[in-house]
Structures are given as structure tokens and as C-alpha cells.
N, C-alpha and C positions, 0 to 999 in steps of 0.2 A: 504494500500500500504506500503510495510514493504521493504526498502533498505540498506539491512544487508550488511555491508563493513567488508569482509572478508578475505583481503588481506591483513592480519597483523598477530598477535597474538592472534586476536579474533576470528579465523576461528570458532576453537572448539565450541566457543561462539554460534556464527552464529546457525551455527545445531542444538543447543540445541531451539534456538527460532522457528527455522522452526518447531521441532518437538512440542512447547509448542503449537504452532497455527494448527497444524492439531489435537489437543485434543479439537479444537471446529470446525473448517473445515469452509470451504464454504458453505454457502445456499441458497436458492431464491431471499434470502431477505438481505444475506451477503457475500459479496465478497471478498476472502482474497486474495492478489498477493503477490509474493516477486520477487526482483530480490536481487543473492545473487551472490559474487566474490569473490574465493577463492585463495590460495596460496599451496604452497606443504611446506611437514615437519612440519607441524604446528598438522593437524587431518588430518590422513587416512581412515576415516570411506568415506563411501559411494560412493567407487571407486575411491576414492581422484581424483577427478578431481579439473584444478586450473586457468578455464577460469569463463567467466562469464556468468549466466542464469538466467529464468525467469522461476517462475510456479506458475501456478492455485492451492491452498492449499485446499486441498482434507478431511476428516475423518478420521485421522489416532489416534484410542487410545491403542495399543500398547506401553511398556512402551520403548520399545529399540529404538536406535538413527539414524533407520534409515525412510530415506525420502521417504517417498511413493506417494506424492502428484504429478501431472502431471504436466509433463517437456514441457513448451511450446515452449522455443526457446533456442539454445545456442546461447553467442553472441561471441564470442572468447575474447581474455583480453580485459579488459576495465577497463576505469582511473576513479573507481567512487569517485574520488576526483574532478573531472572536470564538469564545469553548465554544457554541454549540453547530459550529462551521466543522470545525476538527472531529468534533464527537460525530456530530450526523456520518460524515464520508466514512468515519473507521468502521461506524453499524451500519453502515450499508453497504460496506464493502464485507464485512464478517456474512451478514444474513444472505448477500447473494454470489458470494467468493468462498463458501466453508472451508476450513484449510484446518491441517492438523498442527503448524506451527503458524505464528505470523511476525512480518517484520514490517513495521511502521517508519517510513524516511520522512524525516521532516525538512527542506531544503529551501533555503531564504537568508537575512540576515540574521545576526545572533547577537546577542549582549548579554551570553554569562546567564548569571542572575539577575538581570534584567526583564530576557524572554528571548520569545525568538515569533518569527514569522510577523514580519512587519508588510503590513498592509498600507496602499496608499489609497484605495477607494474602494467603498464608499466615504470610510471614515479615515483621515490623512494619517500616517506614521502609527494605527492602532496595530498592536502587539498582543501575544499569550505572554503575559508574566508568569511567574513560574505558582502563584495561586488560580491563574487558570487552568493554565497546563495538568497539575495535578488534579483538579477537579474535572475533565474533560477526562482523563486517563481511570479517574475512579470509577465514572461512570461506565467507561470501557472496559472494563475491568468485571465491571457488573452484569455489561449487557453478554461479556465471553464467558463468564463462568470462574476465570482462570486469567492470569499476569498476560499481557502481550512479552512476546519470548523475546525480543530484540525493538530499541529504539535509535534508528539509524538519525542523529542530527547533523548532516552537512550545511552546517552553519556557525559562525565565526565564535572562539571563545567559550562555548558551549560545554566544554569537559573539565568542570566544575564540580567541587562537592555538593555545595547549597544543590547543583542542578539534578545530580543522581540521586540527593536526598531527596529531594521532591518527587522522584518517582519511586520511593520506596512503595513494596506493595503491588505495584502496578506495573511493572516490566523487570525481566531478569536481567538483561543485558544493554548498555547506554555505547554504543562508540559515538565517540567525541572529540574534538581537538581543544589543545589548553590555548593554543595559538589561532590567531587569524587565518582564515582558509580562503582559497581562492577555486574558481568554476574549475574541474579536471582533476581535483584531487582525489577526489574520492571514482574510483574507476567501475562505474556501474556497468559499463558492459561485461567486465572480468566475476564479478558476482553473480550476474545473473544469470551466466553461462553457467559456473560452476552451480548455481542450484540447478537449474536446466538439465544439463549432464549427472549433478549426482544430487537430487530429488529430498534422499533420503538426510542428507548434510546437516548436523545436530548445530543449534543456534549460536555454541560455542563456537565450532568449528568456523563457522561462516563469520562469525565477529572476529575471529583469531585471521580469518583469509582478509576480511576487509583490509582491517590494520598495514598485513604485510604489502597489502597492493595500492595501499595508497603514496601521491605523488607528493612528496616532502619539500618541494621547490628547489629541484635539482640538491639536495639534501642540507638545504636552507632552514628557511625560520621556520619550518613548518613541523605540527607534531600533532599526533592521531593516538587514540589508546581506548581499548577495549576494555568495558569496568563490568566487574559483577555487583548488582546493586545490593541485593545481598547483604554482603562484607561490607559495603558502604554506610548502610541500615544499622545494623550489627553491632559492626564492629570499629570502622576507622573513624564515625561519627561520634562515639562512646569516648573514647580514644582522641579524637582531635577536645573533643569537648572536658576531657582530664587535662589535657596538657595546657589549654589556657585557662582552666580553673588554677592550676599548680602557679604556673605564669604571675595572673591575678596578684595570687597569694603575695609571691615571692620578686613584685617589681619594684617595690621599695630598692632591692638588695640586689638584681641584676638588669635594672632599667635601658643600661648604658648599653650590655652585655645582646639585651634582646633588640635593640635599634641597630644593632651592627650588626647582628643574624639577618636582619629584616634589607639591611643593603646588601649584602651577600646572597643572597636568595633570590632564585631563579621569577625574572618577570616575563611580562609578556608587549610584545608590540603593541597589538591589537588594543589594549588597556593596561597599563603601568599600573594598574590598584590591582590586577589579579596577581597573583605568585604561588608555586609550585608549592604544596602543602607538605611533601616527605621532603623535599631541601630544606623549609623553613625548619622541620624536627632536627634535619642533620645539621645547618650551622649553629641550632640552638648548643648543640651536644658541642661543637666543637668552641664554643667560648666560655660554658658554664660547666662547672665542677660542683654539682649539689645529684647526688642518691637520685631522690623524688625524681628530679626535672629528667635526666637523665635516663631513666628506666621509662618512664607515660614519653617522652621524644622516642625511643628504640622501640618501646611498641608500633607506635603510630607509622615509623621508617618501615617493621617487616610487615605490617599490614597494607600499605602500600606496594604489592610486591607484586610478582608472578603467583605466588602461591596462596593469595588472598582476593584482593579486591582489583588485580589488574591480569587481565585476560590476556594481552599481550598492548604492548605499548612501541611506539618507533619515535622518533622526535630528530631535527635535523642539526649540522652544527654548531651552529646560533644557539642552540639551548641546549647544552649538554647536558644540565639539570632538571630537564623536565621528566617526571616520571609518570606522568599520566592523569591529577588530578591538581586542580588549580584553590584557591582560594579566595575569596574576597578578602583587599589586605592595605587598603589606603593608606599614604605616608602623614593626608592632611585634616579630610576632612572623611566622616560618613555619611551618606546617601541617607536620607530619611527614607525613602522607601526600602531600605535594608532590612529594618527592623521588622517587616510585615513577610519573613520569608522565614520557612521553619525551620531553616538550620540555626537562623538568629534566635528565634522565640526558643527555641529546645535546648542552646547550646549558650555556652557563658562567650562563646567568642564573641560575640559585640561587644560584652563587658571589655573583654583583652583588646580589643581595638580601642575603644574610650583608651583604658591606659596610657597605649601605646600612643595613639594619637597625642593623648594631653603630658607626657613624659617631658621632662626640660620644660615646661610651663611655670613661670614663678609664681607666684599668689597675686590675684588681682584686686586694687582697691581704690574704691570713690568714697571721695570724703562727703557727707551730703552736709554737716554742720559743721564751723561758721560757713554761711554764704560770702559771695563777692558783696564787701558793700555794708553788710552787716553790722550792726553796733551792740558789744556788749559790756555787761558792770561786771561786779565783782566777782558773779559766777560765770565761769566757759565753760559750755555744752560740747563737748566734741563727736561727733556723730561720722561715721563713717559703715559700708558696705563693705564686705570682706567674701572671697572664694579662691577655693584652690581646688585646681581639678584630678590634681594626681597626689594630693600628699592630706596626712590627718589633721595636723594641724599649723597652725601660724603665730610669731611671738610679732604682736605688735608694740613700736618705741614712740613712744608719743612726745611733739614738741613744740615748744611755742616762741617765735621770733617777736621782737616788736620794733623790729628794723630793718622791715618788708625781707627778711632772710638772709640777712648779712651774719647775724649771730643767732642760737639757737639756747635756748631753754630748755634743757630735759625735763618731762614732767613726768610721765609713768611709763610702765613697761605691764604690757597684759597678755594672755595667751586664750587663745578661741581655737576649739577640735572645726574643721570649718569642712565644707565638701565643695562640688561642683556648684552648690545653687547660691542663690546670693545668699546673707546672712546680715542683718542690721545691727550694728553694736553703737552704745553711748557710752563715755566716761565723764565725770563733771569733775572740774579744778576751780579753785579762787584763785583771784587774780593778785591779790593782796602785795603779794612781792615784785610784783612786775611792773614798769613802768606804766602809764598810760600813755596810747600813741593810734594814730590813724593810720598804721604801714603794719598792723599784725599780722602774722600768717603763722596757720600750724602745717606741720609737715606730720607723717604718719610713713614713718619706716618697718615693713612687713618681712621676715623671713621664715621660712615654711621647715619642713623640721627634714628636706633633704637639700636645706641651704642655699637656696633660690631666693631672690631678694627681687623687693621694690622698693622705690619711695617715692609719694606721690605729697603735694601741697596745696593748701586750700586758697582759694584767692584773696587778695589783702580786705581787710575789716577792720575795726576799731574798738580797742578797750578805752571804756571814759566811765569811772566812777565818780564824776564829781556830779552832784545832783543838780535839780535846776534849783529858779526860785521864782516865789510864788507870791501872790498877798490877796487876799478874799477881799476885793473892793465893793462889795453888795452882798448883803446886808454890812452893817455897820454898826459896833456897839450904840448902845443908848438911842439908837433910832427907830421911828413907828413909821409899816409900810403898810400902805391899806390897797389892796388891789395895783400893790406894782408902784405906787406912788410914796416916794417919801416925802413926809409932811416936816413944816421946819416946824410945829410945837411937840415937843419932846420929853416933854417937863415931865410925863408919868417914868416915862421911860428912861431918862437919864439917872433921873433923883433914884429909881429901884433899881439901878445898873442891870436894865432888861432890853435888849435890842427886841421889840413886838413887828410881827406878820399876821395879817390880817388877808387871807385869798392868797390870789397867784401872786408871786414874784422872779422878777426874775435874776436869778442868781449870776455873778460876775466876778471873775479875777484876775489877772494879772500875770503873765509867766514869761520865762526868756531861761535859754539854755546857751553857752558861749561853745560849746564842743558838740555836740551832738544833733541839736535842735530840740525844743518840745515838738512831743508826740501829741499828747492830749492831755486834755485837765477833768479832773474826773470832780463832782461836786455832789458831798455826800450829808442829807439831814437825819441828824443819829437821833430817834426819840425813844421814850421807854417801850412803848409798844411796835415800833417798828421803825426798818429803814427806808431812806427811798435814794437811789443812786441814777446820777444823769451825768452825761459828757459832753465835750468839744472836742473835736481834733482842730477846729480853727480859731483865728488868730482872728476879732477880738473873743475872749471864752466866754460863756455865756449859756444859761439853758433857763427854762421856765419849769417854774414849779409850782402845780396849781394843789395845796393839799387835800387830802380826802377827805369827803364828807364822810365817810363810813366810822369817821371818832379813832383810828388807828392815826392821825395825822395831825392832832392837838393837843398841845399844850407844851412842855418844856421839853425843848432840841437844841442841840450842837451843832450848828453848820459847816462843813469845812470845805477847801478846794483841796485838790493834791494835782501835782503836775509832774508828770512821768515825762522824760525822754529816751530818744531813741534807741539808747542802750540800756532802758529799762530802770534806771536810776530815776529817785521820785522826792519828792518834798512838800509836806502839810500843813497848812494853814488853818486854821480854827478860830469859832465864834462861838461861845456857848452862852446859856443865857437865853436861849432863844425862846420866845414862845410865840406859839405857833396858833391861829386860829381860821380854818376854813372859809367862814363867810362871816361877815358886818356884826350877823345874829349872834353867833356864838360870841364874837368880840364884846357885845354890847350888853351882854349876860354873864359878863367874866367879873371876876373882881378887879380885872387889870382896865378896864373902861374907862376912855379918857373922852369924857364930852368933849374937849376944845379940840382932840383932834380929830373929833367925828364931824366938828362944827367944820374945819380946815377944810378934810377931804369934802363934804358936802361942797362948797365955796368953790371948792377946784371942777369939782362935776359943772358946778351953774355957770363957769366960764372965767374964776378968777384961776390964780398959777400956784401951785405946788410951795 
């Protein structure tokens, strides 16, 4: 069953295969199907047609390139990047092809653990990721009873662990290349002769002939290998997934040890993130000297062998180290879609890539407190963000300049267990010893406990403890205000050293900061049954205070201002004495009742002045 995705740049490709496979044809004993899907502009030969079909591969030994083999069905476009493209042609080549063995060629581009069989239309660059692939495979699996016996992928990068794990279950045998492949390597007319001629040819055997007969580009970059998925399953998955658990444990102590394995160790053209999984064990063994690591790397090396998990392998001499199964093994970054593949989800190696990846990473850290600009007193907030991706923990030195960083102040030393995520920490110090100055800056020197260092600084701010100053110019001792209005007769008030409020008034005072600015003036009347607090942020200060009639807002108060600047320093002002009365009535039902200045205010209502 041969599913030539021809809806790219590989059309031309495609044709040539169909033509290699009618040079052994169909016979009693051997069934050949293809379904193939083409494009236009690409190859004009054979009426260029650019839907999709199926045909019975027929005797054709003519050498020229057209198809003579019978056309069973067309199917109009179709997405053979999509499972149920793949799944339909396998059961429908199983239900009316019954075979006692079958081998499945999938022939397109390839990207590893990416996918393979890229489609350009209907739907542009769509691909079987390897959660398709295995799904589409399950199903096939279900609908045969029994494993398909061989998965022939001629396509690039494809001879992959992740990719053979992902057919666990669902095929005995994967031939694959760990390298980039080009149209001619794989020699289908030499195969399908030899099933032709000897019928009975056990799936081994025929993955073990492929291998030998494929074209290694004049004995180039190129490299093919026969896997039992099996062992893959089993055994080298179990086994790879001990060794970066060990790894993990032990990268504190040979971090250095496994980045130089990792240059040593056999890559590939095709993509520089894949690498040869039984080299990366052998240069592990060859720079570390620990039992553990040692013994789960030598398994991992003979289970990659002839006598395990590899059927026969060839490779050319550009990679002398390739043994047959590749890895996902990036030097910088990991592929988000990695994680959604099950050799990742089952196996700790993504954890051993983080590692690896973040290895030589020093601790990173943002200072979020002081800001640029900031003003503080006698307490500093020092606020900063902390992570390290490869190490437990981090000794932060804490400091403080007040001559924009010409000289430094040590002030603490702290230690935080920290991970990859971020982490928020605060420390607070007085400023008491330190001069006051507009050019402060703190610095926050980080080192992580495999002696990786930062140091990072906050932008310039200002320490000013000197407070502002203030003076409560409204109300006023000894003085009567009746609705806002101060009255010049005073006599009750002065002679009982009582400043009286009678309704709203409105409160006022005074403030100036020479370093910092005022911020705002807060103005607060303290009475026995309650408070009532009002503010300014501007410049003149001032608020209205109308008190309550609800009797929580009469009779004897301390008024005060306070004025806060912008470093938080503040200073108080007070008037007590105060009594305080809602409206005219309650005034005029007090003991504190002063006819002449109810005669006053009345006078100032009818149109005389205050």
C-alpha cells in the first residue's frame, strides 16, 4: 500500500515511484495499491491531472514515465495530510486487497516528530503529526485485527525515536532515515521484484533487503535503518527515559561534562536539533566516570544494536555515528508543540532538555521597588523578582548608593530556594545612616549556588526624610463660624478659649515641602463619637465639611491638617477646643449660644459683611 503525497514539489517524484512499482507489478501472491494526489505546474506528464486517485499497479516494464496501471477510482482533492485520508485508503485497500502480510509506504516530506505527509491543497502545508499518525494507525490496527507488519516512511528525518514510539502497538517494523533523503533512495523497483519472485519473504527479511539496497548518496550524508518497534516500546524507550532521569538527577555535578557529549554527538543536516540517541549514550560514557550514569548509557548503547531494536542499519560517510535512531535534542530552544508527543509526556527527557537547555544560565532578576523617580523616608522597600532555571537556589547582596553609584552601601545578604518561575521577594531597611540625596540607587547582586552571577540596578530615586510644614489656617482659635462664615464678634468664644462651628465649613491650611514636594494635606475632625477625614492633593488645600445631622458630628472636636510629601514624610497641625454644631438649631439650644453673633450672621445674610 504505497501513499504517494503528491501535492507539493514531489509530484514528479511520485511518478517516478509508481513507474519503479509496475517494473515488478501485481500478482496472485502480491498486491500492489497506490493512492497518489497530485498538484499542477509541478509534472505535466500523464494528462496532468491534480485530484486524487487510487490504482491497482499493473506490469509495466517500459522505460518511459508513463502510468499504465489501472485506475480504480478518482477521488476529487483530498487533504492526504488528514487521519481519516490515511485510515480510509489502508481499509480499503485491507477489505478489497486481503493479504497475509502488509507493508504501508508513506512517501512525501518528513519533519521527524513533526509529521510527515504534507499537503498543499485543499488545506496549505496540513500534515499527520505524529498524534495523528498514531491515531489513524490505531484505528488500523482495529479494523486488521493484528499490527500492520512493516511501515515503509520515505521521507526526510523520519527515523526517530518519538516517531517509532508513536507506532508502538500498531506496526512491527519502521524503516526510516535519521538523515535527509532524496527521490531514488529508496529502490522500489528492487523490492518489489524481490516480493514478486519470492512471495513468501518474512517482513524482516524485506526491511533487512530494503536497508541494504538503499542509495546513501554515493555513500554521503545519507542513512536508512531498519527498527523493531518492539524493542523500541520495551525496551530502548524505558532505557532512554532512565538515562535522563539519572542525567536530571546528576546535572548539578556533570552539567559541563553533558554539553560536550551533546557537541560530540552525531547531528543531522536535515535539522541540527535531531542527534543520534546510542552516540549521545557513548560520549556520555566517554567524559563521565559515575557507576549509575555509566551502566543506564551501556544499556541504552546495546539496545540500540543488531540484536535489539535495529534490524539492520547503513549510514554514509558524513555520519559515521549514526546508528539508526535519532532524537529530538535542541542546543537553544524547545518546540512547544514537543510536549504534546508521547515520548515527551511518558519520558522525563523534556525535563533533560529544560536542563540542558537552561545549563550556564545565571539567575535572572528585576528589581520592581524603588521605581525610576521615586521618593522615599526613612523606611526603603526593596522589592525585586528572582529565577533561576537550572540551579536551587540564589544568595542575594543587597545595596544602596546615594551617589547615583559611584559608592555603595552594603545592606543585607539573603538566600531564596528559587526555580524557573518568577518569585516576588521584599526586604525593608531605615534609612537613618545614610545621607539624604536625589541620585539613590540600589543594586541587587544575585549568585546561584553553581556560581553564576548577576547584578542588576534600580533606576535613580530619592531619600528625603525631612518632613514638610504645615499650619491649619481655618478654623482659628477663639473664633465663631456659622455656615462657613467667620463672624468678627467672638466674645463667647475667645473669653471660653473655644474656637465654635456652627454647619459646613470649610477647612484650610497651609503646606510647602523644599525636597520632595507636598503630596497632599489630609484634614482630620477627631470627636468623641467619631471621625471624619477629607483631603487635597492641590495647592490652595482646602475641603468642606458639612457635619452630620445624625448627633455623631456635635459637640467637642480637635481639628487638624497633616501634610504628607512625596516621600511619604508628614507633619501635624492641630486645633482642639472645637465644638462643633450641625445646624443654627442645635447652636441656639446649646449653652454655648451667643445672640450677638447670631444677630452678626443674620446682618451678613440681609446684605451687611462678615
Amino acid at each position: 500500500m504505497a501513499y504517494l503525497c503528491g501535492d507539493n514539489n514531489l509530484e514528479g517524484a511520485c511518478i517516478d515511484i509508481m513507474n519503479e512499482l509496475e517494473q515488478a507489478g501485481s500478482t496472485d501472491d502480491v498486491e500492489i495499491v497506490v493512492q497518489l494526489d497530485r498538484i499542477s505546474d509541478w509534472d505535466s506528464s500523464n494528462g496532468d491531472w491534480t485530484d486524487t486517485r487510487r490504482y491497482h499497479i499493473t506490469r509495466d516494464t517500459d522505460s518511459d514515465r508513463t502510468i499504465r496501471s489501472t485506475l480504480i477510482s478518482q477521488l476529487g482533492e483530498l487533504n492526504m495530510g488528514a487521519e481519516a485520508t490515511l485510515t480510509n485508503f489502508v481499509e480499503w485497500s485491507i477489505d478489497n486487497y486481503p493479504a497475509e502480510k502488509y507493508m504501508l509506504i508513506l512517501y512525501d516530506h518528513g519533519g521527524g516528530w513533526e509529521g510527515i505527509c504534507y499537503d498543499s491543497d485543499p488545506t496549505p502545508n496540513d500534515r499527520l503529526d505524529l498524534i495523528e499518525l498514531r491515531s489513524s494507525m490505531q484505528d488500523i490496527r482495529a479494523h486488521m485485527g493484528r499490527n500492520m507488519d512493516v511501515v515503509l516512511m520515505d521521507a526526510c528525518l523520519m527515523g526517530m525515536t518519538e516517531v517509532a514510539y508513536a507506532l508502538r502497538g500498531t506496526a512491527d517494523y519502521l524503516i526510516s532515515s535519521e538523515e535527509t533523503s532524496v527521490t531514488g533512495d529508496c529502490q522500489y523497483a528492487d523490492f518489489a521484484n524481490r516480493l514478486r519472485n519470492y512471495p513468501s519473504t518474512t517482513p524482516e527479511s524485506i526491511s533487512d533487503r530494503i536497508v541494504d539496497q538503499w542509495d546513501l548518496w554515493s555513500e554521503g550524508y545519507g542513512t536508512v535503518s531498519a527498527i523493531r518497534i518492539y524493542y523500541v516500546d520495551n525496551f530502548v524507550v524505558p532505557r532512554a527515559d532512565d538515562l535522563a532521569n539519572i542525567l536530571n538527577v546528576r546535572f548539578a555535578d556533570y552539567g559541563q561534562e553533558i554539553r560536550d557529549a551533546w557537541e560530540d554527538t552525531e547531528k543531522f543536516t536535515g535539522n541540527s536539533d535531531y542527534a543520534d540517541l546510542r552516540d549521545f549514550a557513548g560520549e556520555i560514557n566517554q567524559r563521565i566516570t559515575d557507576s549509575e550514569i555509566n551502566n543506564r548509557a551501556n544499556q541504552l548503547i546495546d539496545l540500540i544494536s543488531a540484536n535489539y531494536a535495529i534490524v539492520n542499519e547503513r549510514h554514509g560517510t558524513n555520519h559515521p555515528d549514526a546508528y539508526g535512531l535519532s532524537v529530538y535534542f535542541p542546543e537553544e530552544t524547545i518546540r512547544t508543540q514537543y510536549a504534546y508527543t508521547d515520548f515527551a509526556a511518558d519520558t522525563e527527557w523534556d525535563d533533560f532538555l529544560e536542563n540542558f537547555i537552561n545549563f550556564g544560565t545565571p539567575p535572572d532578576v528585576q528589581i520592581t521597588d524603588p521605581f525610576l523617580g521615586e521618593m522615599r523616608n526613612t523606611r526603603l522597600t526593596v522589592g525585586w523578582q528572582g529565577r533561576d532555571v537550572d540551579s536551587q537556589s540564589v544568595t542575594y547582596k543587597i545595596y544602596l548608593s546615594t551617589n547615583g553609584g559611584s559608592s555603595w552601601y552594603y545592606l543585607e545578604s539573603v538566600t531564596y530556594q528559587e526555580s524557573s518561575s518568577w518569585k516576588q521577594h521584599y526586604e525593608y531597611y531605615y534609612t537613618y545612616s545614610y545621607p539624604e540625596s536625589d541620585n539613590c540607587r540600589v543594586r541587587i547582586y544575585a549568585e546561584d549556588d553553581t556560581g553564576l552571577t548577576t547584578s542588576v540596578q534600580s533606576g535613580m530615586f530619592t531619600i528625603d526624610r525631612t518632613s514638610p510644614t504645615v499650619t491649619l489656617t481655618k478654623p482659628q482659635v477663639g473664633r465663631i463660624y456659622i455656615n462657613d462664615r467667620e463672624l468678627s464678634t467672638a466674645t463667647l468664644a475667645t473669653s471660653s478659649g473655644l474656637t465654635i462651628i456652627v454647619g459646613s465649613i470649610t477647612l484650610k491650611a497651609s503646606a510647602d515641602d523644599d525636597r520632595s514636594g507636598v503630596d497632599y494635606v489630609e484634614f482630620q475632625a477627631e470627636g468623641l463619637l467619631g471621625n471624619r477625614y477629607l483631603s487635597d492633593d492641590t495647592f490652595p488645600y482646602s475641603c468642606v465639611w458639612s457635619p452630620d445631622m445624625s448627633g455623631l458630628e456635635i459637640g467637642s472636636f480637635t481639628i487638624s491638617a497633616t501634610a504628607f510629601d512625596r516621600a511619604g514624610n508628614s507633619c501635624t497641625r492641630s486645633l482642639s477646643n472645637v465644638m462643633v454644631f450641625p445646624t443654627t438649631a442645635s447652636f441656639v439650644n446649646s449653652p454655648y449660644y451667643s445672640a450677638e453673633a447670631m444677630k452678626e450672621y443674620n446682618d451678613t445674610l440681609n446684605g451687611g459683611s462678615a
